[in-house]
Each structure stands twice: as C-alpha cells, then as structure tokens.
MMTF fields as JSON, N, C-alpha, C and O atoms, coordinates in Angstrom:
{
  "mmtfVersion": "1.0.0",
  "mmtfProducer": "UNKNOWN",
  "numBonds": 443,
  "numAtoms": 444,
  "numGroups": 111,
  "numChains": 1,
  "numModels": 1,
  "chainsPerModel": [1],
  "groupsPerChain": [111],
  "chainIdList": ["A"],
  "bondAtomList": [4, 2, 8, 6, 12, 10, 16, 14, 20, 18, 24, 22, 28, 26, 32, 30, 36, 34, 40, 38, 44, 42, 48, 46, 52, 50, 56, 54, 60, 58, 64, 62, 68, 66, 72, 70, 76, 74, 80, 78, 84, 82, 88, 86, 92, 90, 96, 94, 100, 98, 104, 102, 108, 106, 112, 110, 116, 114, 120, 118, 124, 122, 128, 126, 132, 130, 136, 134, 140, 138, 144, 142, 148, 146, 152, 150, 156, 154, 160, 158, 164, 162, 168, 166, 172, 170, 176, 174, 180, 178, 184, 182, 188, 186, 192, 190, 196, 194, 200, 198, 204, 202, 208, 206, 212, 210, 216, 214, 220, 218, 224, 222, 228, 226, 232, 230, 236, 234, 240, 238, 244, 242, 248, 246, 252, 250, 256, 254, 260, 258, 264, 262, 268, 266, 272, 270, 276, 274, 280, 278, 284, 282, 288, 286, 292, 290, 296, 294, 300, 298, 304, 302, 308, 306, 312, 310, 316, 314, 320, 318, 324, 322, 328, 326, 332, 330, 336, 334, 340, 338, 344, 342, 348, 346, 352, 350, 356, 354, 360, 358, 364, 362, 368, 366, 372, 370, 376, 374, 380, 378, 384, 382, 388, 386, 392, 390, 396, 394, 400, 398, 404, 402, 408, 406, 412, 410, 416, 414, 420, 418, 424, 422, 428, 426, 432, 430, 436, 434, 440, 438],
  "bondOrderList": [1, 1, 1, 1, 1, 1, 1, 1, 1, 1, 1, 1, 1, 1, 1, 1, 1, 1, 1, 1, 1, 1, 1, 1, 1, 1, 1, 1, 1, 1, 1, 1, 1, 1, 1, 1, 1, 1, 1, 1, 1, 1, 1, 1, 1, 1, 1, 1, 1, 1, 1, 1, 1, 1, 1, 1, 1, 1, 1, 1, 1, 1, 1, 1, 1, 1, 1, 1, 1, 1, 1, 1, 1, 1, 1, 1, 1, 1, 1, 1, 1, 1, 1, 1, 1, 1, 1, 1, 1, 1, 1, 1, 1, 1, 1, 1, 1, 1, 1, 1, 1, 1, 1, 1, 1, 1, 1, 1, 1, 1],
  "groupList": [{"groupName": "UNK", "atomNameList": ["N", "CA", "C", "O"], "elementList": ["N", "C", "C", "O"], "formalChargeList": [0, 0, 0, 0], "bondAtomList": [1, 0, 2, 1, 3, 2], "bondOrderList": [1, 1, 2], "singleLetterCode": "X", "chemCompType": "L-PEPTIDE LINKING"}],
  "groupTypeList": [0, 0, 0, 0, 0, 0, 0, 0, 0, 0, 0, 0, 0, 0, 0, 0, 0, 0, 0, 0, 0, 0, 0, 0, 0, 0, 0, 0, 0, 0, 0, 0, 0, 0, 0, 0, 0, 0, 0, 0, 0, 0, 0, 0, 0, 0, 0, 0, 0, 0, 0, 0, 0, 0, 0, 0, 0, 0, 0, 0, 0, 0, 0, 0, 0, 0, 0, 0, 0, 0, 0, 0, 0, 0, 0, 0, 0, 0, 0, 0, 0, 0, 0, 0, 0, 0, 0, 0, 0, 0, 0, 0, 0, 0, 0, 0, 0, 0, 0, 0, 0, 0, 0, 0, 0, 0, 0, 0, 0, 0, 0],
  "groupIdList": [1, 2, 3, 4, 5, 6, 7, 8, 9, 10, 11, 12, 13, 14, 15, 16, 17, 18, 19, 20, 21, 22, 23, 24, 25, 26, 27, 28, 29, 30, 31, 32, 33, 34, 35, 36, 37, 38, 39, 40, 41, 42, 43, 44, 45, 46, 47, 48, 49, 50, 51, 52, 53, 54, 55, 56, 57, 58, 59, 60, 61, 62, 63, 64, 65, 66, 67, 68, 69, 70, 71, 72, 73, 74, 75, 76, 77, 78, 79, 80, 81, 82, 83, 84, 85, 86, 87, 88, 89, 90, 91, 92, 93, 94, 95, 96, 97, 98, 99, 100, 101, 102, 103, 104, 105, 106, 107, 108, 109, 110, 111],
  "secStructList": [7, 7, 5, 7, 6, 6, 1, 1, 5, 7, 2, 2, 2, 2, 2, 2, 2, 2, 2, 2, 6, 6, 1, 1, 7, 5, 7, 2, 2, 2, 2, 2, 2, 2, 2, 7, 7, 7, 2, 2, 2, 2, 2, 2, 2, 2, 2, 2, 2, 2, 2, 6, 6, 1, 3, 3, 3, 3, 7, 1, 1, 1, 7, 3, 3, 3, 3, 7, 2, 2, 2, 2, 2, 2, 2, 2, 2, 2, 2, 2, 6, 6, 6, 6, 6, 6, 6, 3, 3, 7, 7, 4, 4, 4, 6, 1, 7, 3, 3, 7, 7, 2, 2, 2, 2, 2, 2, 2, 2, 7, 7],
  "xCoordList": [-19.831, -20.063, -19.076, -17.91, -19.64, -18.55, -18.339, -19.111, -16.804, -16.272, -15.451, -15.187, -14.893, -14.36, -12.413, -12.271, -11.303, -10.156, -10.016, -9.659, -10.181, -9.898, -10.7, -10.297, -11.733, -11.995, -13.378, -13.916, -13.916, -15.189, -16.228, -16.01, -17.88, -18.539, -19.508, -19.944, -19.421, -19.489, -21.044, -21.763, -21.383, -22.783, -24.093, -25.216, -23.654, -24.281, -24.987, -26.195, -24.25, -23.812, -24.997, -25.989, -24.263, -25.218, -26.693, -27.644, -26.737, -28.605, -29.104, -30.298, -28.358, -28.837, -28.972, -29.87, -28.294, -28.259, -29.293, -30.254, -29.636, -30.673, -31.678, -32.558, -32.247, -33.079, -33.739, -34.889, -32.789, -32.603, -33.713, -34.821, -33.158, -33.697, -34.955, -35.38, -35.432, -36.467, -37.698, -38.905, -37.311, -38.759, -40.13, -41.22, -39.357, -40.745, -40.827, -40.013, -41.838, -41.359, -40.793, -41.439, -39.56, -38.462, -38.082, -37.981, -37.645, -37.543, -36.086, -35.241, -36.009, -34.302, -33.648, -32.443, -34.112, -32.668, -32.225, -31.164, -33.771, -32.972, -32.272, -31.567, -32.38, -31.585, -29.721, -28.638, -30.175, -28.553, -27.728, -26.892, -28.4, -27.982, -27.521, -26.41, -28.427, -28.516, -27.119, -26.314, -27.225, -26.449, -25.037, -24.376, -24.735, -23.618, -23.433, -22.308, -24.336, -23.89, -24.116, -24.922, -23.7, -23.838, -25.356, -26.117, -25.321, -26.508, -26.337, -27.136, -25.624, -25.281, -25.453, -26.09, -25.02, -25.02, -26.063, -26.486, -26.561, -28.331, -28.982, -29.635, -28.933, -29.941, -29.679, -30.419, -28.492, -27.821, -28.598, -29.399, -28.489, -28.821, -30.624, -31.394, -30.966, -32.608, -32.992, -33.74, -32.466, -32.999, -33.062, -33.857, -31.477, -31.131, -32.661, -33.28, -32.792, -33.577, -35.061, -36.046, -35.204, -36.681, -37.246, -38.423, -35.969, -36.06, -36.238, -37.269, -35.37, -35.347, -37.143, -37.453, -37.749, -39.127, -38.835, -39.696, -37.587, -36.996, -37.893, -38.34, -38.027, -38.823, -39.402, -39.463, -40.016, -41.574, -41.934, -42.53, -41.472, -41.784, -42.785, -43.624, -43.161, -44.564, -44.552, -43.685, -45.601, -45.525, -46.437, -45.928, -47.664, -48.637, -47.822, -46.984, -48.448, -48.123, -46.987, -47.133, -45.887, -44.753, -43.878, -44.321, -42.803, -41.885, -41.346, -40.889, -41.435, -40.673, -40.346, -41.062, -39.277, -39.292, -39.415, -38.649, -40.439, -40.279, -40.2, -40.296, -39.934, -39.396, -40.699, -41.53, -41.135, -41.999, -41.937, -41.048, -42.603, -43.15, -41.764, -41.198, -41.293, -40.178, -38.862, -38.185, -38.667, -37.649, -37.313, -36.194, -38.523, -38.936, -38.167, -37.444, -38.696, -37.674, -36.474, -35.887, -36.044, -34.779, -33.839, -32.614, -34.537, -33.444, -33.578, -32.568, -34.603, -34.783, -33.32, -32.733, -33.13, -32.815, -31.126, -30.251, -30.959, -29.243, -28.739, -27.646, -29.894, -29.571, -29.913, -29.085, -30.569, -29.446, -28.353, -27.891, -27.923, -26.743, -25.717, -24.639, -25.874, -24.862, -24.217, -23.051, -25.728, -25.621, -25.27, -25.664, -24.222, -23.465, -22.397, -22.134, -21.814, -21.193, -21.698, -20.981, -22.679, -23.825, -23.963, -23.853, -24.206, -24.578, -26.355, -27.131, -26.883, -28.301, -28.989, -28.352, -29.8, -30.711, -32.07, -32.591, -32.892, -33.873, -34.87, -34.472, -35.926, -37.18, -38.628, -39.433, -38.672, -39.756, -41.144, -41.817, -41.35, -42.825, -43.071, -44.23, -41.981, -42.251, -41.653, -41.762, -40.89, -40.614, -39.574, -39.57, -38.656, -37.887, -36.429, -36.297, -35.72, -34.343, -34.354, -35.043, -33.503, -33.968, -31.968, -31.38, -31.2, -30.071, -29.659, -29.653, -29.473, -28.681, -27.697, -26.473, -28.306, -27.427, -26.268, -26.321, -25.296, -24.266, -23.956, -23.003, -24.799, -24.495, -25.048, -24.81, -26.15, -26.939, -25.768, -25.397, -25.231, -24.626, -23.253, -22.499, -22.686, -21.566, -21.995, -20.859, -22.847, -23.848, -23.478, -23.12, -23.65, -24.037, -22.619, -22.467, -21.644, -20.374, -19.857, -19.55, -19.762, -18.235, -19.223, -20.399, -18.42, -18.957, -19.207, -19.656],
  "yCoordList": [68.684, 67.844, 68.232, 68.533, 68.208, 68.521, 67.571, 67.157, 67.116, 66.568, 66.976, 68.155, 65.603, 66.338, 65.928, 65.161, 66.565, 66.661, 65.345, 65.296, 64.383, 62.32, 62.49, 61.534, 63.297, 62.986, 62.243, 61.931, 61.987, 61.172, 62.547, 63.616, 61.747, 63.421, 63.007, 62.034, 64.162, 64.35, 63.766, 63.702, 63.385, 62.445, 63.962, 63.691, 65.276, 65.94, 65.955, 66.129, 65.794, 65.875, 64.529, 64.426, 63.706, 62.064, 62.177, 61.51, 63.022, 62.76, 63.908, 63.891, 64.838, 65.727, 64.86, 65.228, 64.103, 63.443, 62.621, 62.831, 61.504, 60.453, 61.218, 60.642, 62.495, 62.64, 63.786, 64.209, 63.99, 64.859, 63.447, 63.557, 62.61, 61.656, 60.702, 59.814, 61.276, 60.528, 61.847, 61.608, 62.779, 63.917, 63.316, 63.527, 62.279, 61.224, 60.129, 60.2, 58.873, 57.869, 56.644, 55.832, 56.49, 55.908, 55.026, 55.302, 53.497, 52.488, 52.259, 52.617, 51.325, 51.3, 50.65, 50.499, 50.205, 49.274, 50.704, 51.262, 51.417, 52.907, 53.816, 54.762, 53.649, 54.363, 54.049, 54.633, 53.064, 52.317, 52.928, 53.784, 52.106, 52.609, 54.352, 54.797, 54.918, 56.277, 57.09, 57.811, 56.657, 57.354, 56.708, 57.026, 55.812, 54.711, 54.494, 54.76, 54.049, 53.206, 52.141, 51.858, 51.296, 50.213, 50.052, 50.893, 48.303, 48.481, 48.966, 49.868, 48.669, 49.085, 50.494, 51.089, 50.906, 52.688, 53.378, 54.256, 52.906, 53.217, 52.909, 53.826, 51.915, 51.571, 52.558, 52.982, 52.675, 53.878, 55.236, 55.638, 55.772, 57.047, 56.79, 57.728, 55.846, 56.044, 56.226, 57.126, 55.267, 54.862, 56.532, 57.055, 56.917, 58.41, 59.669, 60.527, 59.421, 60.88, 60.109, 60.836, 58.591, 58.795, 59.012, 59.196, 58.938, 59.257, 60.812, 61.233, 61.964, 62.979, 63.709, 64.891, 62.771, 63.293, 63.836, 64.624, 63.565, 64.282, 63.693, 64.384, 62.225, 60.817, 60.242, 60.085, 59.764, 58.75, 57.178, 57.106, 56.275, 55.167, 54.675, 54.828, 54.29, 54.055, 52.298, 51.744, 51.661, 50.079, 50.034, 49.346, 50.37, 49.798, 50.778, 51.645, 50.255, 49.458, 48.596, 47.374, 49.117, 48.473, 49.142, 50.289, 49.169, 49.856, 50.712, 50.426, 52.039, 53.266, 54.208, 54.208, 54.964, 56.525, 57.472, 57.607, 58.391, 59.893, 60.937, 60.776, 62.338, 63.178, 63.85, 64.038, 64.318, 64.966, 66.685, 67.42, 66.784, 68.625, 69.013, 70.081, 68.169, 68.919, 69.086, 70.111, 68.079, 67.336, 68.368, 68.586, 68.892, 69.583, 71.198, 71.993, 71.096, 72.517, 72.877, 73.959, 71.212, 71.177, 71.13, 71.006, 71.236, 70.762, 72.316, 72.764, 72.99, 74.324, 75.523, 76.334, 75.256, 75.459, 75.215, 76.081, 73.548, 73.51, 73.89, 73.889, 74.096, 74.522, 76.03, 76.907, 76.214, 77.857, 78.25, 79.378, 77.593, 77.514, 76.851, 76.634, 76.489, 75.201, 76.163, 76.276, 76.865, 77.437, 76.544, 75.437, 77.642, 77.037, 75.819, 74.96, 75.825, 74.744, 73.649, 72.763, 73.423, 72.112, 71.439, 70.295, 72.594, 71.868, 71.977, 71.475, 72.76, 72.737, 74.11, 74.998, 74.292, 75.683, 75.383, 74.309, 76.368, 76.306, 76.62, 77.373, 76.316, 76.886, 77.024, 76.125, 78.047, 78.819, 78.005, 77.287, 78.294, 77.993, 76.552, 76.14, 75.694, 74.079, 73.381, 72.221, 74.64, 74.078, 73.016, 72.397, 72.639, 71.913, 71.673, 72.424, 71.149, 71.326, 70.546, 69.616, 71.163, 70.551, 70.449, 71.343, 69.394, 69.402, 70.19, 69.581, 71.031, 71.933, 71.76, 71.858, 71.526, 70.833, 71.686, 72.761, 71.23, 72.061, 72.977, 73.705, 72.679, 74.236, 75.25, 76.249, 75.16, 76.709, 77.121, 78.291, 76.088, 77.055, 77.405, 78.161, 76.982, 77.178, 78.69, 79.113, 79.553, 80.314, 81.485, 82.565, 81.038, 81.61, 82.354, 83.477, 81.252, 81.31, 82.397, 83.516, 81.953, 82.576, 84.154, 84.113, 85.386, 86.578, 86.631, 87.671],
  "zCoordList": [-23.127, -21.999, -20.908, -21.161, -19.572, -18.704, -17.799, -16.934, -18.146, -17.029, -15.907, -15.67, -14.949, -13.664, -14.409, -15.361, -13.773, -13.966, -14.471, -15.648, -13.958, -14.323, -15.725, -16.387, -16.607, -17.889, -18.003, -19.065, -16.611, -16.137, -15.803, -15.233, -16.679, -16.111, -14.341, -13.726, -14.242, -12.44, -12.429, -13.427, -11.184, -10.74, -11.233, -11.658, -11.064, -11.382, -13.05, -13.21, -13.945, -15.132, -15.565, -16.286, -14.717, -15.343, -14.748, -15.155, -13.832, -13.448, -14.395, -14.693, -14.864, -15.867, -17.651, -18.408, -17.945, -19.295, -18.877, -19.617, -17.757, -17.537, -17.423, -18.062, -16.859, -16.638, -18.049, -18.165, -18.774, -20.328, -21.041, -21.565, -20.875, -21.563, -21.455, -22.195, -20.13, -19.668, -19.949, -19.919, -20.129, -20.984, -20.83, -20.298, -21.735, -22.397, -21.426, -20.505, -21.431, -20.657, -21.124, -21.786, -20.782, -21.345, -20.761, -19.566, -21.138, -20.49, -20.567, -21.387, -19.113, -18.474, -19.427, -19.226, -20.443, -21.567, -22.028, -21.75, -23.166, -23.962, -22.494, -22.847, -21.097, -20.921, -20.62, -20.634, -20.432, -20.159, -22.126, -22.416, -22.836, -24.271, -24.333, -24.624, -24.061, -24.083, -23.566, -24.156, -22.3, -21.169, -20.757, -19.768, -21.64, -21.545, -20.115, -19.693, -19.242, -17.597, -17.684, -18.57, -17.067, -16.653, -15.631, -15.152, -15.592, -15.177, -13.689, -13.439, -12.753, -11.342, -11.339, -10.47, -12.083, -12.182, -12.294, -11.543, -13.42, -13.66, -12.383, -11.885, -11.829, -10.869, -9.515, -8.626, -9.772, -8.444, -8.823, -7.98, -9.67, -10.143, -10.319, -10.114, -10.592, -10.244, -9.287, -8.906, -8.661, -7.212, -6.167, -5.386, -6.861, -6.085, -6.931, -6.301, -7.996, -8.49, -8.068, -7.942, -7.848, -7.564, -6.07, -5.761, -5.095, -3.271, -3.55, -3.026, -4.367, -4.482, -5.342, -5.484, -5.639, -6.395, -7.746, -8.138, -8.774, -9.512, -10.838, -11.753, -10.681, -11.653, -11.071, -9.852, -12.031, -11.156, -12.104, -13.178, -11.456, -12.49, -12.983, -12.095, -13.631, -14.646, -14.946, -15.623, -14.344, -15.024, -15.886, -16.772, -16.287, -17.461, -18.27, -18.019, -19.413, -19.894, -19.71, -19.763, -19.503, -19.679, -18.855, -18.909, -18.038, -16.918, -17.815, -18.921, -17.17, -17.925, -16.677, -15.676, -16.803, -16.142, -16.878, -17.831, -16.609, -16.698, -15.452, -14.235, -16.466, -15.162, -14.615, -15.504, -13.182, -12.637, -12.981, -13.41, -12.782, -12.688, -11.828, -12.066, -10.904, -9.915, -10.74, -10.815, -11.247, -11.981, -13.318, -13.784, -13.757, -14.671, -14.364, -14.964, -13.336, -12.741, -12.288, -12.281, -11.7, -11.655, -13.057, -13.014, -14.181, -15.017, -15.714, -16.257, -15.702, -15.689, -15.168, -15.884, -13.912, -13.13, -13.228, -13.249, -13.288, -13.507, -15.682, -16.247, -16.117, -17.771, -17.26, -17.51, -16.87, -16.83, -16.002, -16.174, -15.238, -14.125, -14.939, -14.385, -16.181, -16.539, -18.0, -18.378, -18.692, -19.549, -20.878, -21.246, -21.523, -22.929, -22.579, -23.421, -21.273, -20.969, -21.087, -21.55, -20.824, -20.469, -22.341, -22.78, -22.941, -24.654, -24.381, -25.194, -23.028, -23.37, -23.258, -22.691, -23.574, -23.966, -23.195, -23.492, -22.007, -21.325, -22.247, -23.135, -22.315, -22.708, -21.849, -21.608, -21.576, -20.776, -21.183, -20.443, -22.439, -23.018, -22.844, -22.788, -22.749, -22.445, -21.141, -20.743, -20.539, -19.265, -19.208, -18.144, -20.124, -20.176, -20.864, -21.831, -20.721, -21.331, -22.743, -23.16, -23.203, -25.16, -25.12, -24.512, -25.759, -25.934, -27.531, -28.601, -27.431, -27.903, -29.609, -29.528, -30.955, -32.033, -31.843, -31.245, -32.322, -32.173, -34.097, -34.376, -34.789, -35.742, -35.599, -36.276, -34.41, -34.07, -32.894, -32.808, -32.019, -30.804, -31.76, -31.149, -33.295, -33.132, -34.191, -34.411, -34.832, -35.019, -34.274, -34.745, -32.571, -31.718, -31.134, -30.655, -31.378, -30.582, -31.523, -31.115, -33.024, -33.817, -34.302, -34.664, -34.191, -34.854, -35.978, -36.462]
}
C-alpha cells in the first residue's frame, strides 16, 4: 500500500481501493467497511469519481456504485503506472485491476 510521508495513503491511492472495490455493484455500507473511511470521506470521494465519469450509481434494486467503461481504464492505466508498488496486477483480457495475493508477488520478487 502506498502512503504519503505522515503514514496516511494519498487521495490518489483511496479512489484507486474504492473504485478496486466497486468492479461489481457495491453498496456504500460494504464500502465504508471495505475502504476504512468514514462516512464524510466516502461521500467526498464519490461525489469526486462520479463528476469525473469514473462510477455511476445504480438505485433498483437497491443503491449501489459501480465503475464505468472510463473508470475501467483509468484503473488500467494507474495499475500499470503504480505497478508492483500498488499490490495490483492489470489484466488485458478483462480490462480491469485484480488486487494482487501476496504469495504469487512474493514468487515473483525473491530468485
């Protein structure tokens, strides 16, 4: 996980884990749980990726976010820019970021 010097991870970092987690369509309690924010925070960081076209909210059945086709590319996009730092691995064939177990990357790391 990457944080900034204070030990806190950067606003970049958290729209990448909220929006890691919204793949599927995922409702705002599992994401508060998920992503450990508060509710002020969550609502900050939605509000910001759904002005940006990143998520798109869903009410029937029941209120959920998932991520858009754009969103889809953006996360494309900062997991290969982020790489092995990030803890995530891109995949071409599904277009999306998959978080990374850590006994394949540690596999990957030691010779």
């Amino acid at each position: 996980m990457t944080y900034n010097i204070s030990g806190r991870r950067d606003e970049l970092r958290i729209m990448t884990d909220l929006m890691v987690n919204m793949l599927e369509p995922t409702r705002p309690t599992h994401l508060l749980y998920r992503t450990n924010l508060s509710y002020s925070q969550l609502k900050k960081y939605l509000s910001s990726l759904l002005n940006m076209g990143l998520i798109e909210e869903r009410i029937e059945p029941y209120r959920a976010f998932s991520v858009t086709d754009r969103g889809r590319t953006f996360l494309d996009v900062v997991g290969a820019e982020l790489g092995q730092n990030s803890g995530f691995v891109t995949t071409s064939e599904r277009s999306q970021v998959i978080p990374q177990d850590r006994k394949s990357w540690l596999t990957q790391v030691t010779p």
